[in-house]
C-alpha positions in Angstrom: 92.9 103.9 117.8 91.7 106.4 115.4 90.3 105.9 112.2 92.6 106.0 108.8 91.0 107.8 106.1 92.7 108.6 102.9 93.0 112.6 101.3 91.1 111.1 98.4 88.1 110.3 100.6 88.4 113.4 103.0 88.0 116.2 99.7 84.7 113.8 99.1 83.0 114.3 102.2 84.2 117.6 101.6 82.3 118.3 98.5 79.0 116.5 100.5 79.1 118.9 102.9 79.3 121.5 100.8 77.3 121.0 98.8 75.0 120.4 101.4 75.1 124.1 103.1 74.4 125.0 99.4 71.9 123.3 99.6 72.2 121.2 96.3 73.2 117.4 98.0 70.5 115.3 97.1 70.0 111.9 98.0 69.2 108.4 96.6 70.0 106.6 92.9 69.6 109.8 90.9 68.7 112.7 93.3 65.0 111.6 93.5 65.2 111.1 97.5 64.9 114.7 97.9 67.4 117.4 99.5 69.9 116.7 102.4 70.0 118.7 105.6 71.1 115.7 108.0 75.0 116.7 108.6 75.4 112.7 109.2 73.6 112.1 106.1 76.3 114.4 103.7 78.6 112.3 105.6 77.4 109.4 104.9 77.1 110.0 101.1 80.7 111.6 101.0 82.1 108.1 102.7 80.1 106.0 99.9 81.1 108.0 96.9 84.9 108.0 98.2 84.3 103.7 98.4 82.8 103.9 94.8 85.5 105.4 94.0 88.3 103.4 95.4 89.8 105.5 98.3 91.1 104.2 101.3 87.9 104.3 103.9 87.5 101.9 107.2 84.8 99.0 106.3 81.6 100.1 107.6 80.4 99.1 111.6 78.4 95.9 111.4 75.7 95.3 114.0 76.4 92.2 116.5 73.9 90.1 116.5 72.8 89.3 120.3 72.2 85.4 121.3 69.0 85.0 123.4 69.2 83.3 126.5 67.0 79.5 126.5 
């Protein structure tokens, strides 16, 4: 089943990326982590502003923990 994302979040990850190709996307608290070229990155950073914001965006993947075998 595909994923439901909300208009509200979709024009975010819209600005990311556009602001990527322009070369202006910067990441971490305040810009200091330095430009973004990583595609997945401006992404990324669209999805978490649209959550900050209150749009409708799936939860994030968790990892599974595997159990070891004794």
């Amino acid at each position: 089943m595909a994923r439901k994302y909300s208009k509200g979040a979709q024009k975010k990850v819209k600005k990311a990326m556009e602001e990527r190709k322009k070369g202006t996307l910067r990441s971490g608290p305040g810009g200091k982590g330095g430009k973004v070229k990583s595609r997945k990155q401006a992404i990324a950073i669209g999805l978490s502003q649209a959550r900050a914001a209150g749009k409708k965006v799936p939860k994030k993947a968790r990892k599974t923990k595997k159990k070891k075998k004794s």
